[in-house]
N, C-alpha and C positions, 0 to 999 in steps of 0.2 A: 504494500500500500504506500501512497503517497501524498504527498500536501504539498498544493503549489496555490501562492497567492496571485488572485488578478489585480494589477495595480492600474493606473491612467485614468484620465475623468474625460475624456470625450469616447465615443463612438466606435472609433476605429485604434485599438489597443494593438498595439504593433511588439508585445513581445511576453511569455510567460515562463515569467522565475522556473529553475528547477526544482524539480521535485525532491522533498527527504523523506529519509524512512521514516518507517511507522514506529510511533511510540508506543511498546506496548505497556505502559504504565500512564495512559493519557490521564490529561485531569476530565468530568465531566461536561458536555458542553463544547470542547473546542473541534469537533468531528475528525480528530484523526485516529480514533481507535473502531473503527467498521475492518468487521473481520468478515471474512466467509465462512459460515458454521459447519460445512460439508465438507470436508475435508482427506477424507479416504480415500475415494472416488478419482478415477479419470474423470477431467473436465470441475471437480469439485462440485457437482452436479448432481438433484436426485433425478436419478435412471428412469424414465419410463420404459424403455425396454431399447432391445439392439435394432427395431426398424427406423428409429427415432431420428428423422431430419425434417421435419415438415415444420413450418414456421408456426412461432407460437404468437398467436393475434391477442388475446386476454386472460388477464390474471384478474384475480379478489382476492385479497384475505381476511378473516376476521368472522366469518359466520359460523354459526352452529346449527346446520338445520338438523340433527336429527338430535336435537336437544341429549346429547350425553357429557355436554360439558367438555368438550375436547373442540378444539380453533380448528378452521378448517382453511384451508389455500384451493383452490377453484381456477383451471387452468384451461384452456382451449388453444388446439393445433389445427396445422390443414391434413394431417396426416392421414392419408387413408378416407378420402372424404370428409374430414374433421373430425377430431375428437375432442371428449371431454373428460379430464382427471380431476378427483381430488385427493387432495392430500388430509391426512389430521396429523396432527404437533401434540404429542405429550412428553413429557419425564424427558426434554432434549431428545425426542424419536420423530421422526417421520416419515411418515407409512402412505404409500396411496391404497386407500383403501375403497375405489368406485371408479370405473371408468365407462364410458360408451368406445368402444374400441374403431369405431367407424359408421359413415353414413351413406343413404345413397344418396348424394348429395354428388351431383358430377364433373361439378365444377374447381373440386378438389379445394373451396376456398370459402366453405359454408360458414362456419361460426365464426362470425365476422367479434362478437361482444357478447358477453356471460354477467348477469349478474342476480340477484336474488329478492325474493320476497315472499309475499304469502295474496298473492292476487284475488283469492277466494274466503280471504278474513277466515277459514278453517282454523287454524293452528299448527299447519303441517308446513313447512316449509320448501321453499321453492330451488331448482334451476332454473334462471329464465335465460336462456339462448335466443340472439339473432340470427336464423340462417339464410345466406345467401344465395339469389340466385343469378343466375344469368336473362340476357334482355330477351321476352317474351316469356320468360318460364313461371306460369304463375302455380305448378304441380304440387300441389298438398306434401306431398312427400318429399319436397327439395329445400322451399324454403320458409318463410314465414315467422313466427314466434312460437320457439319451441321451450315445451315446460314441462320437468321434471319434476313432479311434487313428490316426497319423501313418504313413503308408504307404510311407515311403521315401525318397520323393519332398520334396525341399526345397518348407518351407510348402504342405503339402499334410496334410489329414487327413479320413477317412471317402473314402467312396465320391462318384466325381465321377458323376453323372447326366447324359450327355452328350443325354437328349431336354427336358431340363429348364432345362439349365448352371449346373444348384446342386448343392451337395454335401450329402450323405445320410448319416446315422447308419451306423459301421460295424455297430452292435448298439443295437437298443432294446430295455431289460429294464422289463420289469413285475412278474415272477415272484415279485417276493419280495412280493406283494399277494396271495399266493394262501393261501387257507384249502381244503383240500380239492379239491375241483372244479372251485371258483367263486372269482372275482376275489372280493377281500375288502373294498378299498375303498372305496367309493360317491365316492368324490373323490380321486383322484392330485390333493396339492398339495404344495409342498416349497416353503420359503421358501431354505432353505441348505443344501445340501447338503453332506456333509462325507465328506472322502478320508484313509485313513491307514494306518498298519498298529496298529491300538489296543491290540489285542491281544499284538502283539511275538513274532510265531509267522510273520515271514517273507513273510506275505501282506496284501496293501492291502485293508479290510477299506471300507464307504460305509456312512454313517448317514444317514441319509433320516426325518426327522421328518417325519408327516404330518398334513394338516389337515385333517380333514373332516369327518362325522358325528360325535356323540360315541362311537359306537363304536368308530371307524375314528380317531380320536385316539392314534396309537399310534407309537413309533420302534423300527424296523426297523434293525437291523446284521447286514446281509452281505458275502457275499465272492464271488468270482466265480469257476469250476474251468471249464478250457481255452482257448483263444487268442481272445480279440477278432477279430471281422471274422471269423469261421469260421463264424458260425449255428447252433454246436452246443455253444453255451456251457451250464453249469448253473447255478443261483444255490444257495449254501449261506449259509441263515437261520442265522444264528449266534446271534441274540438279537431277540426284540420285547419291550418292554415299552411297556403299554398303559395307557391314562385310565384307563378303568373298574376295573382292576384294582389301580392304584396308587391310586386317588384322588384326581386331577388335577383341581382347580376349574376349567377351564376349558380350550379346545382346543392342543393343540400346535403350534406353530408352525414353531418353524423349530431348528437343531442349532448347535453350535461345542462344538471341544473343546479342550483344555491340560491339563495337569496343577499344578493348584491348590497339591496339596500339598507338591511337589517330590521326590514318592518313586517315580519312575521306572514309574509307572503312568498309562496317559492313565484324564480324568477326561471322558468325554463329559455335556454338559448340554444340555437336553431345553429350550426355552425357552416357559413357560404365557402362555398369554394370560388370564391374569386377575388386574386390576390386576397386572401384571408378577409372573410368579412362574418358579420353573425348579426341577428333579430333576437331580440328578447321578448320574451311571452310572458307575460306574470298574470298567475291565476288569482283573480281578484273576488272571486264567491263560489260556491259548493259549484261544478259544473261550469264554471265561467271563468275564460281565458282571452285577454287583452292583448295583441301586440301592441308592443311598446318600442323602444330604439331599434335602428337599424342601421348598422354601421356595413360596410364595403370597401374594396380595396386600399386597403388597410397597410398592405404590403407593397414592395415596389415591384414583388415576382408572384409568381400562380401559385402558390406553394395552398398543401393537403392539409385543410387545417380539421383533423378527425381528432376527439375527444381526448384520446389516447394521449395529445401533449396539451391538453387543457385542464388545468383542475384551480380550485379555489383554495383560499387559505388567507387569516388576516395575517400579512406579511405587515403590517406597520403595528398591529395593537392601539388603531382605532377603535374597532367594536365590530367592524366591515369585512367581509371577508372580498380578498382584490383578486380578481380571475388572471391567472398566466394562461396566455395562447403562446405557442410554441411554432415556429414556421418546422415544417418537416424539411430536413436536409439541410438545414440551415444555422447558421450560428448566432440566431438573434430569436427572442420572444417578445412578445409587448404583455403588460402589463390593466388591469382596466379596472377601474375605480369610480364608484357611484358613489352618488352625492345622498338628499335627501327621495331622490325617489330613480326609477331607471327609466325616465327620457333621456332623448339624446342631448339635453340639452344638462343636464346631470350627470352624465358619465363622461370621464375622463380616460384616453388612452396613452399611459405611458411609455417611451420607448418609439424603434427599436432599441433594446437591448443587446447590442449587438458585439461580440469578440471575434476580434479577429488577430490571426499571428501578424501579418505582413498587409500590404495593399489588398495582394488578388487572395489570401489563403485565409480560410476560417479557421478558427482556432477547434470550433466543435460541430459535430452534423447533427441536431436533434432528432433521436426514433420515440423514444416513448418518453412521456415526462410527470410528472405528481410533485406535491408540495406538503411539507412538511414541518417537522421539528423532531428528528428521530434521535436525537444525542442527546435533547433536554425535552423540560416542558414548554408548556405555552407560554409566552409572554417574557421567558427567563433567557433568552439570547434570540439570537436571528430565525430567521425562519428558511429553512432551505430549497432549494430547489433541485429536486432529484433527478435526474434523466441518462436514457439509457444515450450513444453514441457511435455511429456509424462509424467509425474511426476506431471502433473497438472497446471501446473504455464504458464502465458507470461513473458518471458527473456530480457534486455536489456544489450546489452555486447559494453561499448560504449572506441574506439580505445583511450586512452590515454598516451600512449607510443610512443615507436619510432620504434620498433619491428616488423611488421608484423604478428610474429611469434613466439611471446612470450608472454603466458598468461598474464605475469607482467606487459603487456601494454594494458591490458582492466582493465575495472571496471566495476563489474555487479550490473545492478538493480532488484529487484522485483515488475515489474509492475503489476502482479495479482499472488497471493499465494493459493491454495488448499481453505484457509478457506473464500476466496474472490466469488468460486466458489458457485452455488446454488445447495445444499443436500437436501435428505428428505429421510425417512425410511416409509415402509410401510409392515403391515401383514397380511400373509394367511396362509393359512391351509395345511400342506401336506396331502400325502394320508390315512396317519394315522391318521390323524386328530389330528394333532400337528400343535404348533405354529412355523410360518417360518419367521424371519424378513428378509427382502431384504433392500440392501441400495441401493439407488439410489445418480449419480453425476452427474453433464456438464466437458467433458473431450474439451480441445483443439482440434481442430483437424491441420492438415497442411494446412488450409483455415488461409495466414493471406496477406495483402496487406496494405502499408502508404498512407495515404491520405494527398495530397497537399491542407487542410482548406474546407472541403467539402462542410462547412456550411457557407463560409465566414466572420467568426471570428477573423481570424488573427490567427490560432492556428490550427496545423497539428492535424494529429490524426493514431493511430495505429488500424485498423480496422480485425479483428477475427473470425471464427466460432466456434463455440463447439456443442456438441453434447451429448444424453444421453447414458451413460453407466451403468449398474448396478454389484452387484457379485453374481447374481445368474439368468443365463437366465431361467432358465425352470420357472420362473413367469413372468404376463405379466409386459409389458410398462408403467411410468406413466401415468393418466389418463390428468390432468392435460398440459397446453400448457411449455414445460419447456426448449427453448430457438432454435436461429439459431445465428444469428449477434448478436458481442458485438462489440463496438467503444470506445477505450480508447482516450481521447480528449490530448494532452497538455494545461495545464491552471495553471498560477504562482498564481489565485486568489482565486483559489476554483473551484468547480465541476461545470459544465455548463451543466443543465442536458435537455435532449435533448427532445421531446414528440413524440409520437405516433401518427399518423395520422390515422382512418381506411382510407381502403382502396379503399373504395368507394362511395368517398367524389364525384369526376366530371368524369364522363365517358361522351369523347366525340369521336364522330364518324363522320366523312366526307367521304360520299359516291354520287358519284362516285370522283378520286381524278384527276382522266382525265376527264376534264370536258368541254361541249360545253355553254351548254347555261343556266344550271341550275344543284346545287345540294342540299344533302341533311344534315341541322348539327342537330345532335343526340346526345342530352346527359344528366346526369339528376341530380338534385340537392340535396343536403342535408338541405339546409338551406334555407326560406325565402330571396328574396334580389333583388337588383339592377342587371342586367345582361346588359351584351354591349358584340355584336360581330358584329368586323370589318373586314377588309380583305388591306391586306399591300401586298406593290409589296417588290420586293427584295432590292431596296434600303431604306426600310422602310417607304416610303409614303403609307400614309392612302388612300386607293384611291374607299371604299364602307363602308358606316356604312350598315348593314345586321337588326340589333336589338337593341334598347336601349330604358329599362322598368325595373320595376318588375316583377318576378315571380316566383311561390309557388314553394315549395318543388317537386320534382316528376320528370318523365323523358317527357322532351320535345324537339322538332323538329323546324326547320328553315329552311326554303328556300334562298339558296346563288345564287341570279340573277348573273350570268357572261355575259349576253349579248353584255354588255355595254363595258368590258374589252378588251382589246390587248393579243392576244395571249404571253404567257407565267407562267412564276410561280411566284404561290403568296403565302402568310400566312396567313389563318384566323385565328384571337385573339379573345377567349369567354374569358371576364373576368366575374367571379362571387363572388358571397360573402366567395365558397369554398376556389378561387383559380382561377390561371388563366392555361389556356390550352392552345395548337394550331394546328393547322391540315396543313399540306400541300396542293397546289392542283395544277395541269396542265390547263391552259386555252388553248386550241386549237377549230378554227374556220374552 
């Protein structure tokens, strides 16, 4: 690791100090103790397996949806039609314990944006996936809003396809694309998908910005009436607003929302692809949504301005949180700060911010970006700004100025440098039967997301994907498993490095999860040991022990008597030598 200061107060920064080594004894606060916690590994990388080079488009961290108290990380790749992993962080482990292995999805570039909630106010928590399609494809099965809702069953979500052995959308919506009769369309694409309640009317409401004809340039926010996984859901359109009819220079891309002005109303923004521009939408009553500013080439080049390097965060300890837009490929972001309300006549755009080493050379290429304070707390030093970098490196740009909008009030870190990355060369044969070296690397990709102590350490973390890239495609792939997630920890003491779990330590299964008078727990061990499964009502009384013994290694079954119980929901707890599990279930009589 390395720290290097940006120094200059105009625009164009023509030089940056060298780096030194990492202190591993830092003080609190000054961001040069970011370690990588994966450390064993080729790549310092947890593994999703040896097919693994497909780009990874989004990360989360921070949920729990199948309520067992364990953090979860939420990953999506193109690999294989897309997939989706997650991971859970305990006792410094990390396990992927859930995957969609693939889709048919054909465009090899479906899950564009992954994020979570509970759309159906149930209790069961969500995947929600944007998946992509190609122009004219409006196929149920390719793209739309796909949703995984958590079935009961510990790390288990959507419908398992036992002729397949992949898991399936419990609901894929398109509906809210319909104009009449006819899909509306012409291209389901969604760069970010965004979940909430924006409206503050009790219900989790998805804005779905989409990308496609200039027609069909338009963000949709709806909301979703009846239970997930029933196939009799409806969609209620709450609001479109559309290119054509606002006067959008150019296509919409992708969604993120916050509330700008600090007045208790979300401020949804609409992000334009041309030269970086974006429309703010602020829901101003249950069902009712105002466009408000609309700002436009903002930039002096065309650059992709998708969510992925936009995030909010109060950078000055106003009370405001100031949105970073990030130019893709570029070595500058602007800055934008609202007044008392978000007209345009209220918001402020600071910047560019822009570094660069020499005249023509940028100092940095931004891929993904997010905002923070993962060294300290809120308010008690700068505020950083995290991004991944096409030049190989993870960035820390942490606000220490007064500026918004002048380079000379950031200081940058080098939390991971090219030579930090995992290389390897390998040789073949051309057709001439000469020798060909290929170099192989782990590039960043715009997969990065902060973790609020995933692992319960007391210490945030910077969590990342990268992916293999080589300089010569026309040979194949490493052979070798050569990374998906890396997780840089903050640690003032030294490196905490984190283990590997496989993955199929405890598979447990509760069938049926509506249940009368009896069911069935399914699951199977690694380890000789001690086993206990109880079953707890919702206020956490213990109200059936089911099993308590030893037993061997292997996959083994239980009988959960409900006779005896009160209609309602409860939680079965399997603790084992692996690990402890839990399953949901309905008792009705």
């Amino acid at each position: 690791m390395k720290k290097v200061a940006v120094w200059g107060s105009v625009l164009m920064l023509l030089a940056l100090l060298p780096g030194r080594a990492l202190a591993q004894n830092a003080q609190d606060g000054d961001n040069t103790a970011f370690n990588l916690t994966l450390t064993d590994q080729i790549g310092d990388c947890m593994l999703a397996d040896t097919n693994y080079y497909g780009y990874s488009r989004s990360v989360i961290t921070g949920s729990d949806l199948d309520q067992d108290g364990i953090k979860e990380i939420i990953v999506t790749d193109y690999y294989n039609g897309g997939r989706i992993h997650v991971f859970e962080v305990t006792d410094g482990a990390l396990e992927e314990v859930w995957c969609v292995s693939g889709t048919d999805n054909p465009y090899g570039y479906g899950p564009r944006s992954v994020t979570t909630g509970d759309l159906d106010g149930d209790g069961y928590g969500e995947i929600i996936v944007a998946m992509t399609g190609g122009g004219g494809d409006t196929n149920r099965l390719h793209v739309g809003l796909w949703v995984y809702e958590w079935n009961g069953n510990d790390n288990e979500y959507g419908e398992y396809d036992a002729n397949t052995g992949n898991w399936v959308p419990s609901e894929r919506i398109i509906e809210f694309g319909f104009e009449g009769d006819t899909l509306f369309p012409d291209r389901y694409r969604c760069e970010d998908v965004v979940v909430g309640d924006f409206d503050a009317d009790g219900v989790q409401e998805v804005l779905w910005v989409n990308n496609g004809g200039s027609a069909f340039d338009n963000a949709y926010i709806f909301s979703i009436v009846g239970d997930i996984g029933s196939h009799f859901i409806t969609v209620d359109v709450e609001a479109v607003f559309k290119r054509l009819e606002l006067g959008w220079g150019g296509s919409s891309v992708s969604g993120f929302a916050t509330d700008l002005d600090a007045d208790g109303l979300q401020d949804l923004v609409v992000m334009i692809w041309n030269n970086i521009g974006f429309q703010i939408i602020e829901a101003t009553a249950p069902n009712t949504y105002e466009a408000k500013a609309y700002f436009d080439n903002i930039d002096t080049e065309d650059r992709y301005p998708f969510a992925k390097i936009v995030d909010a965060y109060d950078m000055d300890n106003d009370g405001k949180p100031e949105m970073v837009i990030g130019a893709l490929l570029r070595s500058r972001f602007y800055v934008v700060e609202a007044g008392d309300d978000v007209t345009a006549d209220q918001i402020t755009i600071h910047g560019p911010v822009e570094f660069m080493e020499n005249d023509s050379t940028a100092m940095y290429s931004l891929l993904g970006l997010r905002v923070g304070d993962q060294d300290h707390g809120p308010g008690t030093d700068g505020a950083d700004i995290y991004f991944t970098d096409d030049y190989q490196r993870v960035m820390d740009l942490e606000f220490t100025g007064t500026d918004l909008g002048d380079p000379a009030s950031y200081t940058a870190y080098t939390l991971m440098a090219p030579e930090d990355f995992w290389q390897d060369s390998a040789q073949f044969t051309d057709s001439l039967g000469n020798p060909v070296w290929v170099h192989y690397w782990l590039q960043p990709s715009v997969a990065i997301a902060l973790g609020n102590d995933l692992d319960d350490d007391g210490n945030k973390e910077v969590v990342f994907c990268a992916y293999e890239s080589r300089d010569n495609s026309d040979y194949p792939r490493m052979t070798v498993e050569t990374g998906l997630l890396n997780v840089l920890e903050f640690n003032d003491v030294g490196v905490e490095e984190w283990t590997l779990k496989p993955s199929d330590v405890v598979k447990l299964h509760l069938q049926p999860t509506v249940v009368k008078d009896e069911a069935r727990l399914s699951f199977n061990l690694r380890t000789r040991g001690r086993v206990t499964a109880e079953v707890f009502d919702v206020s956490g009384r213990r109200v059936a022990r089911v099993f308590q013994g030893n037993l061997e290694p292997g996959a083994h079954s239980l009988t959960v008597n409900t006779a005896g119980l009160a209609s309602g929901v409860y939680v079965v707890r399997l603790h084992t030598p692996d690990g402890l599990r839990i399953a949901r279930m309905v008792v009705t009589h």
